[in-house]
C-alpha positions in Angstrom: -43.3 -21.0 -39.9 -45.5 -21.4 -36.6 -43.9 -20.0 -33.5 -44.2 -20.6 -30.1 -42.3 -23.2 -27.3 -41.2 -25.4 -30.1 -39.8 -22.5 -32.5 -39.3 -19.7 -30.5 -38.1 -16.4 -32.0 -34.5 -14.9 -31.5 -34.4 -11.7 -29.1 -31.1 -10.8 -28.5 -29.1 -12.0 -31.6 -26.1 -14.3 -30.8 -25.5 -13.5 -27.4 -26.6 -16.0 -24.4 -28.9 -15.7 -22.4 -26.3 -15.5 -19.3 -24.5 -12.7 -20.9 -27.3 -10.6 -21.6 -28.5 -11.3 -18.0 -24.9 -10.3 -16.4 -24.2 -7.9 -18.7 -27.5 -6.1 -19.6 -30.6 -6.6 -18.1 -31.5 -4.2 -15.7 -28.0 -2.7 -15.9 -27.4 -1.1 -19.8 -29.1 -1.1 -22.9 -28.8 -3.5 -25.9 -29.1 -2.5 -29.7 -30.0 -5.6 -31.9 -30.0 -5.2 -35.4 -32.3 -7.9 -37.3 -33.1 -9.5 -34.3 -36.3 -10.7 -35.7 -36.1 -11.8 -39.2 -39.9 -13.3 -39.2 -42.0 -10.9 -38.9 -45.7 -12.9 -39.7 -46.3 -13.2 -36.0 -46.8 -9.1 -35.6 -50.1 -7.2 -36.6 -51.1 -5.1 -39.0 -51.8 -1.1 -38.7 -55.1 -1.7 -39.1 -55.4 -4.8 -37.0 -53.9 -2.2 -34.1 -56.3 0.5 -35.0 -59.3 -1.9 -35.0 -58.5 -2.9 -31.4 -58.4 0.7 -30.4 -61.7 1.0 -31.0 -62.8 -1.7 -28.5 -64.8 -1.2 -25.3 -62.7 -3.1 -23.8 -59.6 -1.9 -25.1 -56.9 -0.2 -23.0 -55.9 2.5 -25.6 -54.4 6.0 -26.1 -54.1 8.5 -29.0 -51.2 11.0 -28.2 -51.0 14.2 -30.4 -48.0 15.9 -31.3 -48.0 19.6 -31.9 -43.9 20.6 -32.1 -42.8 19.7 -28.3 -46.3 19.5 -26.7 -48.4 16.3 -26.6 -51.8 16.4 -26.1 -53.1 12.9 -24.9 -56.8 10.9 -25.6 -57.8 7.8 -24.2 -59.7 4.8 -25.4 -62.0 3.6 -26.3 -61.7 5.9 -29.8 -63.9 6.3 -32.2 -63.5 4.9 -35.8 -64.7 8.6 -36.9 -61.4 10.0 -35.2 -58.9 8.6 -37.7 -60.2 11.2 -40.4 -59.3 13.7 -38.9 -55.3 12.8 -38.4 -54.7 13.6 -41.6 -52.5 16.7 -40.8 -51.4 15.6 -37.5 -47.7 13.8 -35.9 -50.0 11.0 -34.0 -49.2 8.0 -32.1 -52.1 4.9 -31.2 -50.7 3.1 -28.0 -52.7 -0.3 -27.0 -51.8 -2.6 -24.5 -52.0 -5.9 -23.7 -51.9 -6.8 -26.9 -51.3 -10.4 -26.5 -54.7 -11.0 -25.5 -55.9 -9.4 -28.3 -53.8 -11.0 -30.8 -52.6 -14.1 -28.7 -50.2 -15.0 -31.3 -48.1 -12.3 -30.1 -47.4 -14.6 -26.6 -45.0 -16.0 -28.7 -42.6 -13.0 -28.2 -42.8 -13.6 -24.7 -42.1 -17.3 -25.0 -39.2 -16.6 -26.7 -37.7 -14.9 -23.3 -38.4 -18.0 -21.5 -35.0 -17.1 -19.8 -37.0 -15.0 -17.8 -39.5 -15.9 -15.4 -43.1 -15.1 -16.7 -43.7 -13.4 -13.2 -42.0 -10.5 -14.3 -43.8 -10.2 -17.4 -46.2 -6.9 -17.9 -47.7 -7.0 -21.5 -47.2 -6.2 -24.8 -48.1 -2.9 -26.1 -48.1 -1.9 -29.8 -47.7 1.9 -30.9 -48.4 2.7 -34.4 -47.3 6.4 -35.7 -47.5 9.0 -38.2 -43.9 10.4 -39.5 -43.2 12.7 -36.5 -45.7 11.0 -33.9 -44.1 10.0 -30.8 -44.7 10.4 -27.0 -42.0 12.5 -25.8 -39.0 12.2 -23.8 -39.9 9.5 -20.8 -39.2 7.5 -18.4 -40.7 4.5 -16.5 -39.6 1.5 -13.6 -40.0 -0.9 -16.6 -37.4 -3.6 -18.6 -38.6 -2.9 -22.0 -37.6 -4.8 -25.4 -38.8 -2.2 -28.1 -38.9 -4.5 -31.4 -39.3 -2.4 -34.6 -42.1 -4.7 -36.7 -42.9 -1.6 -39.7 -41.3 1.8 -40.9 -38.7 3.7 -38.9 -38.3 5.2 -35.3 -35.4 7.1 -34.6 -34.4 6.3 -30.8 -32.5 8.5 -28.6 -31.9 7.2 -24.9 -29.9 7.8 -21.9 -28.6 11.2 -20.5 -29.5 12.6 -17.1 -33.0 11.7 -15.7 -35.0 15.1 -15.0 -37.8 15.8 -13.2 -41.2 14.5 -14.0 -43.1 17.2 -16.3 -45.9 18.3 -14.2 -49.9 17.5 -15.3 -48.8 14.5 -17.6 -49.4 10.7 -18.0 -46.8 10.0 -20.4 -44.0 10.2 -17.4 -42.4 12.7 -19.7 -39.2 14.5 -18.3 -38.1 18.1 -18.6 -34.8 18.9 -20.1 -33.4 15.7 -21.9 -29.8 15.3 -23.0 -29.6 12.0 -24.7 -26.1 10.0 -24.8 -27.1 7.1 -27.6 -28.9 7.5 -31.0 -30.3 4.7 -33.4 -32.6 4.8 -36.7 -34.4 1.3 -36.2 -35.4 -0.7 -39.0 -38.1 -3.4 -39.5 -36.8 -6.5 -37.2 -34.4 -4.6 -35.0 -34.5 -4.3 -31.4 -34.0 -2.3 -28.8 -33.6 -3.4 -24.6 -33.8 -0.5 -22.2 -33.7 -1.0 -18.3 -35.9 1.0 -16.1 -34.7 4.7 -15.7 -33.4 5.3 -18.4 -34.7 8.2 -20.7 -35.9 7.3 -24.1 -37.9 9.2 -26.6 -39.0 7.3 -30.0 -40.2 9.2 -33.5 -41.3 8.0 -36.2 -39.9 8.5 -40.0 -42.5 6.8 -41.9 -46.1 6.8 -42.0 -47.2 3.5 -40.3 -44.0 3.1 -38.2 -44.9 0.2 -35.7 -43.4 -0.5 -32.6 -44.0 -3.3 -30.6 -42.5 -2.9 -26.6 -42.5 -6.5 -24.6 -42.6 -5.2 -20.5 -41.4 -6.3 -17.8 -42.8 -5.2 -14.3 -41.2 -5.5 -10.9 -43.3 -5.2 -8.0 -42.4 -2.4 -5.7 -42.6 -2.1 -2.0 -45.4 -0.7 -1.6 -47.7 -3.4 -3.9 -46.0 -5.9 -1.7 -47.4 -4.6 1.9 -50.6 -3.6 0.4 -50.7 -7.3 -0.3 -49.8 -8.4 2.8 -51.7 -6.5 4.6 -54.6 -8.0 2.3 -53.7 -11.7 2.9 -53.0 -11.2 7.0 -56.8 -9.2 7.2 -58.5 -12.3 5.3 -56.5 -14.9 7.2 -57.8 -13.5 10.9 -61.3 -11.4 9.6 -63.3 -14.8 11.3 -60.5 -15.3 14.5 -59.7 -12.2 16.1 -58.5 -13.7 19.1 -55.9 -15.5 17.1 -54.6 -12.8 15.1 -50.8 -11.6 16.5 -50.6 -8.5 18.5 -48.5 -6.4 20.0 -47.7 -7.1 23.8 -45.9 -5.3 26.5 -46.3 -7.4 29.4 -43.2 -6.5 31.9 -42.9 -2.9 30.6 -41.7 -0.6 32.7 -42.7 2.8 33.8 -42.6 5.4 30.6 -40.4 8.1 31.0 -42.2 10.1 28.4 -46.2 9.5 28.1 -46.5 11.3 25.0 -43.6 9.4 23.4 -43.5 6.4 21.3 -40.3 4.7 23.1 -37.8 2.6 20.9 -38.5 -0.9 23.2 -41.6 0.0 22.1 -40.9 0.6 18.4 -38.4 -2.8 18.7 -41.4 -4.8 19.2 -44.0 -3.2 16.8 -40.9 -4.2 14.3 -40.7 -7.8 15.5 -44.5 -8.2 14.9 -44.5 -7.5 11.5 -41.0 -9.1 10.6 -42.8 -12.2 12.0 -45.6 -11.9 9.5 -42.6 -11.8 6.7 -41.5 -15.0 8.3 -44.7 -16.8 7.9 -43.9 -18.4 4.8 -47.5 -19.6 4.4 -48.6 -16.1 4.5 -45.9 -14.1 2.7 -46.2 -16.5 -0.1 -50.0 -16.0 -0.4 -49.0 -12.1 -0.5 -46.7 -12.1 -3.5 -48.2 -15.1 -5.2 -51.4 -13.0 -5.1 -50.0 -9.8 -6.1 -47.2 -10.8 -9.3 -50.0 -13.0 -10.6 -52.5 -10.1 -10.9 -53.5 -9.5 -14.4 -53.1 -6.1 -16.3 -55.9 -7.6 -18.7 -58.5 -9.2 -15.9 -60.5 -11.5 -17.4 -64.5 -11.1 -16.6 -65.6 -12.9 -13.3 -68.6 -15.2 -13.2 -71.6 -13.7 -11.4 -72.4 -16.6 -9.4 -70.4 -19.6 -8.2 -70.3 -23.1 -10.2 -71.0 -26.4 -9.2 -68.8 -29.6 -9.4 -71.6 -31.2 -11.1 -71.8 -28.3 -13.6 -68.3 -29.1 -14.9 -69.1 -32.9 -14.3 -72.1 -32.2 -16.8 -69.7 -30.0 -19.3 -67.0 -33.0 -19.4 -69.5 -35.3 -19.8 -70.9 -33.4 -23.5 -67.0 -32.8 -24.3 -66.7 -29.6 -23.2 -63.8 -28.5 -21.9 -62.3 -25.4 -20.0 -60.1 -22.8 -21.7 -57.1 -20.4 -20.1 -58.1 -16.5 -20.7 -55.6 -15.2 -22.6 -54.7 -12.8 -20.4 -54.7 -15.1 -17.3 -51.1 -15.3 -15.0 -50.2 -18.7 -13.3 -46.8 -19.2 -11.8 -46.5 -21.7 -9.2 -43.6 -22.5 -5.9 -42.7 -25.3 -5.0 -44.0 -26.6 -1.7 -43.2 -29.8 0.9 -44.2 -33.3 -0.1 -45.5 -33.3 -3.3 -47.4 -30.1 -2.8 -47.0 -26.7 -4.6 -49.1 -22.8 -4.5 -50.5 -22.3 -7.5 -50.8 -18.5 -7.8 -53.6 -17.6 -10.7 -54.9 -13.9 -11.3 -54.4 -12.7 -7.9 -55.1 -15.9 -6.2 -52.9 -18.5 -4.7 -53.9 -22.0 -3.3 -52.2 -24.7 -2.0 -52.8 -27.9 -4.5 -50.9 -31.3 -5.5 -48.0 -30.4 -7.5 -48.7 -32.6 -10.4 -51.8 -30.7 -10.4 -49.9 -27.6 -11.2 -47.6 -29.3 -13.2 -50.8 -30.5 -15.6 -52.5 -26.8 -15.6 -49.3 -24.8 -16.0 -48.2 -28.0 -19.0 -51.5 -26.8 -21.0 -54.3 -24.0 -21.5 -56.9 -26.2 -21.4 -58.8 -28.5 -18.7 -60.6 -31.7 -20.6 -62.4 -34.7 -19.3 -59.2 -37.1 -19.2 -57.7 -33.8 -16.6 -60.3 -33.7 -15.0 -61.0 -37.2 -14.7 -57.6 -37.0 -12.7 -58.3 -34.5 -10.3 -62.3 -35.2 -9.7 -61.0 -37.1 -6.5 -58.4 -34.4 -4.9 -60.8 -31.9 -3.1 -57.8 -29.5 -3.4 -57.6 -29.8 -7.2 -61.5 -29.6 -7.9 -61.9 -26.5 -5.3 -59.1 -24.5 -7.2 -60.4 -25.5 -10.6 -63.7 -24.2 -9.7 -62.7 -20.7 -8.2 -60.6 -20.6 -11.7 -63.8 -20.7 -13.3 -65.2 -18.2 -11.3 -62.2 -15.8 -11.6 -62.6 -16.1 -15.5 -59.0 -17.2 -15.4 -60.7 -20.3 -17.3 -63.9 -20.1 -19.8 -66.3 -22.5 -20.7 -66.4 -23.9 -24.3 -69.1 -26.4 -25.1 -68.5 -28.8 -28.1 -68.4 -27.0 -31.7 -67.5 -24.0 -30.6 -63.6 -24.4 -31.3 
């Protein structure tokens, strides 16, 4: 059975989407037993072990010796499996799904969730015993069990973060829930909760669909970003603070709270620039964990006219984020790999409907500067690649 939009796979068992929303997500955690009965669509322990070894890979190899956990990262050598023999281990790779882009159809299957919030999809193969520890993380995780065992314990107190370690492990855990999970069971955790997974069997494979959420800081960054691009070439336009009218300070060395009033007015006024703020978040949710590899130099409309034209055609990264908003009159911000633009929104409605660009798309959009000009800087992103005929 092939899944994807058309046969998406159950997450959450029985239960609607609106109850697991009100009731669970990113309030309390959800135990599913058998929630995936097909399990074709997940890879294999050496597929997972394979990847590892890539360049490009974004792996770890955690070590378990009794409570400690000694930590590797990717890429790892082939050579390094031989000598595990002895050792509790655990292989963590992320972003699995571009990897293995059959895997996007766990994702699909949450379509009750906007993709916006979606992370990746990591895959953790152990050894009976491997594991990373008692830990916790500002992610809404779904922890499907896809071979072997891992005994889960969750919940309990949140103690502070173990000094000198990556894994976000915590000192002094008291769980309050315990589950043996079997092939096809899952597992929804909210962010803060304490977890800690261990294998039982040789092979055990986990595979955790994330969900981010931006926090405030990511969001000014971005602003900030947006607001220095939009005035770098008019500095005499830019908004800034004024004090005309002031009157005499009482204090010279202090900053007074008329003072402070303003400074805040200035920057809720950027919030309220919808044009602005927009570019700002569209930018930031849409960057990629994954980023695909950016062209070195631009391209020319007549290079894709030339591409078309030998029935070529343009295909989406698999690792590539578009969302779009909705605009005014028939326009919409399509927001790709950090980038957001301003287009037609039946344009968006044609890229988002399809990962690929042919010559009866493009065709359609070769007259709407706004189209081509976004089309082109998704080229240059690598958010799209170039396939020339035969090469399907």
């Amino acid at each position: 059975m092939t899944h994807g939009k058309e046969n998406p796979i159950p997450m959450i068992g029985s239960m609607q989407p609106g109850v697991f929303l009100r009731e669970h997500w990113q309030r309390a955690p959800l135990l599913v037993r058998g929630a995936i009965g097909d399990l074709a669509v997940m890879p294999g322990v050496a597929d997972v072990l394979e990847i590892a070894c890539e360049d490009a890979a974004d792996a770890r190899l955690v070590l378990r010796q009794g409570e400690e956990h000694q930590m590797e990262s990717g890429p790892l050598a082939p050579a390094r499996w031989n000598q595990l023999d002895e050792t509790c281990w655990t292989i963590l790779v992320q972003s699995m799904e571009v990897w293995m882009p059959q895997l996007q159809a766990l994702r699909q299957s949450l379509g009750f969730l906007p993709f916006w919030r979606f992370d990746d999809i990591m895959v953790s193969v152990s050894s009976a015993g491997g594991g990373v520890g008692a830990h916790v993380d500002q992610y809404d995780v779904f922890l499907i069990q896809a071979a072997g065992r891992r005994r889960w314990r969750w919940g309990g107190p949140v103690g502070s973060l173990r000094p000198n370690t990556a894994l976000r492990q915590v000192e002094g855990f008291y769980p309050t829930e315990e589950a043996v999970l079997e092939a096809g069971d899952l597992l929804y955790l909210p962010p803060g909760v304490v977890h800690e997974g261990t294998a039982l069997d040789d092979g055990a494979m986990t595979v955790s669909v994330g969900f981010r959420a931006p926090g405030l800081s990511d969001l000014m960054s971005a602003l900030a970003d947006v607001a220095a691009e939009r005035w770098q070439d008019d500095s005499e336009g830019e908004p800034r603070f004024g004090d005309a009218g002031r009157t005499p300070a009482t204090d010279s060395n202090a900053i007074e709270a008329e003072d402070l009033a303003a400074l805040k007015e200035l920057m809720k006024a950027a919030l309220d620039d919808d044009a602005l703020f927009l570019r700002a978040v569209g930018g930031q949710v849409s960057l990629p964990r994954f980023a695909p590899e950016p062209l070195d130099q631009p391209v020319a409309t007549d290079e894709l006219d030339a591409l078309f034209g030998r029935g070529g055609w343009l295909e989406r990264w698999a690792g590539s984020r578009l969302f779009q908003c909705a605009g005014e009159e028939n326009r919409a911000t399509l927001c790709f790999d950090g980038v957001s633009a301003e287009v037609p929104s039946a344009f968006v409605t044609a890229v988002l409907s399809s990962d690929r660009i042919d010559a009866a798309a493009w065709r359609t959009w070769r007259s709407e500067p706004s189209a081509v000009a976004v089309v082109l800087a998704m080229v240059e992103t690598g958010t799209y690649g170039v396939v020339e005929t035969g090469e399907d």
